[in-house]
N, C-alpha and C positions, 0 to 999 in steps of 0.2 A: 421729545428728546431735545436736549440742548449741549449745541455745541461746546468746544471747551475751548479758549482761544489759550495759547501758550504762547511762548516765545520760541523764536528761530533755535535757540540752542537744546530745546527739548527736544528736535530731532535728532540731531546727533547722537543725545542720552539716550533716547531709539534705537540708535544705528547700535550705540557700544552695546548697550544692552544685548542686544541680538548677537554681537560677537562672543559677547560672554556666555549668554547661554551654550552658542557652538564650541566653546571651547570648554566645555565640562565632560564634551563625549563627541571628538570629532570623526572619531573614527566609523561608530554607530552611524552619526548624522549623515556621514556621506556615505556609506552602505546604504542607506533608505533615499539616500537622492540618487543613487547609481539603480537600485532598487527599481525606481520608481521611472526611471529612464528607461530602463530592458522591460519593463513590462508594458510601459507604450510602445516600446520599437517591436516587441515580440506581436502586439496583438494589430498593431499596423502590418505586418506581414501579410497577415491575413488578408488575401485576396476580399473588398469591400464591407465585410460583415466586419472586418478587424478594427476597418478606420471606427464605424457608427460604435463597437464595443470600448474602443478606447474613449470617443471621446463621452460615451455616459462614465467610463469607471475615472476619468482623470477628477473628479470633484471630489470622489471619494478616496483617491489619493493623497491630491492637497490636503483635505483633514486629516489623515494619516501624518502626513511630512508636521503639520502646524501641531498636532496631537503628542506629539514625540519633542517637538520644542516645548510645548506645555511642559509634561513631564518631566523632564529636563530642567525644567525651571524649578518642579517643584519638590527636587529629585528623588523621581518614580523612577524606574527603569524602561528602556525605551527596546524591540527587536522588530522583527519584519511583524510578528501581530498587530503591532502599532500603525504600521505602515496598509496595513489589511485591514485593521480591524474597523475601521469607520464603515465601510462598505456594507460588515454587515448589520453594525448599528442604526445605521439610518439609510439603508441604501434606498427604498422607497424615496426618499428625499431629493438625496444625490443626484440618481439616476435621473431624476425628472428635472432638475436642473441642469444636468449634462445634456440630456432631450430638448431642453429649451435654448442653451446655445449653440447644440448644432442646428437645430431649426432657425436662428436667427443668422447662423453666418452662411448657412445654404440661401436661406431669402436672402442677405446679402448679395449673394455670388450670383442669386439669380438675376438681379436685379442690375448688377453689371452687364449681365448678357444687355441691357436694352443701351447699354453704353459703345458696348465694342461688337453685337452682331454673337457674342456667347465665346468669343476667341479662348477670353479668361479664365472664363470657367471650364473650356474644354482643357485648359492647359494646368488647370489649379486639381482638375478631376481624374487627367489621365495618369497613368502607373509608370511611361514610359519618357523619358529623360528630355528635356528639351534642350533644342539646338541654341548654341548662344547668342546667336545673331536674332533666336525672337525673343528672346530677354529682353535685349537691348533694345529691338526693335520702338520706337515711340510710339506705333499703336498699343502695344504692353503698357505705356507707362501711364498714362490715363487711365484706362480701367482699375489699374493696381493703386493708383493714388483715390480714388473713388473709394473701391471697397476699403482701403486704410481709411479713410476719413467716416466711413461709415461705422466700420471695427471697432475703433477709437473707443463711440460710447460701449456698445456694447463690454468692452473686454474692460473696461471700469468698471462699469455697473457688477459685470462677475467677477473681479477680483477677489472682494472676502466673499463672496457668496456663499460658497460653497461652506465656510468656517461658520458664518451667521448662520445658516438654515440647520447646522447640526448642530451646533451650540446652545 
């Protein structure tokens, strides 16, 4: 594969692009991002099986949200099946990519533990609200600048992931 070098203002023509597709059906597009918002927060509810369910089905989401811009471009019509339907297209796929990012940001998280004695991770794992004074706290801010700097690549490398492997 070979790169394609453009110039600075093809981004832009990027950016508008993207507004223009949102603007052929905004009302749909933010339905499947509210959508897609309540069905993370719904299955985070869920006392620990919620968080591991969400994060395999959020890949399968993104291709829903990205699938529905597709359409939109090419103008198909877009509903909540759009927003669903990659899951069950490729979910084998998805899934296992969702599996692999939670696996890498738990090793992450573990892997803090040997930074701050596991503080971060008890604080990043537990269900119940923390006091502001350990936010603040500066033992918090190391660990938390660690796993960000570690994140960083990870959460690139998955950005289109999820679009490439079902595409």
């Amino acid at each position: 594969m070979r790169a394609q070098t453009l110039a600075p203002a093809a981004g832009w023509q990027w950016i508008l692009g993207g507004f223009a597709i949102f603007r052929r059906n905004p009302l749909m597009l933010g339905m499947l991002v509210v959508s897609y918002w309540f069905t993370v927060l719904f299955l985070n509810v869920v006392p620990v099986i919620g968080v591991v369910v969400a994060s395999l089905a959020i890949p399968g989401l993104s291709v829903g949200l990205m699938q529905a811009a597709r359409n939109l471009e090419r103008g198909q019509p877009i509903g909540l099946q759009t927003l669903y339907g990659s899951l069950k297209e490729n979910a084998r796929t998805l899934i296992a990519l969702g599996a692999l990012y939670l696996a890498c940001t738990l090793g992450i998280l573990g892997l803090s533990a040997l930074v701050d004695g596991g503080d971060f991770l008890k604080f990043m794992l537990s269900s119940s609200r923390a006091e502001r004074a350990a936010v603040e706290d500066a033992d918090f801010i190391m660990p938390a600048l660690f796993v960000m700097a570690l994140m960083t690549p990870v959460m690139m490398a998955y950005w289109f992931a999820p679009v490439l492997a079902a595409w």
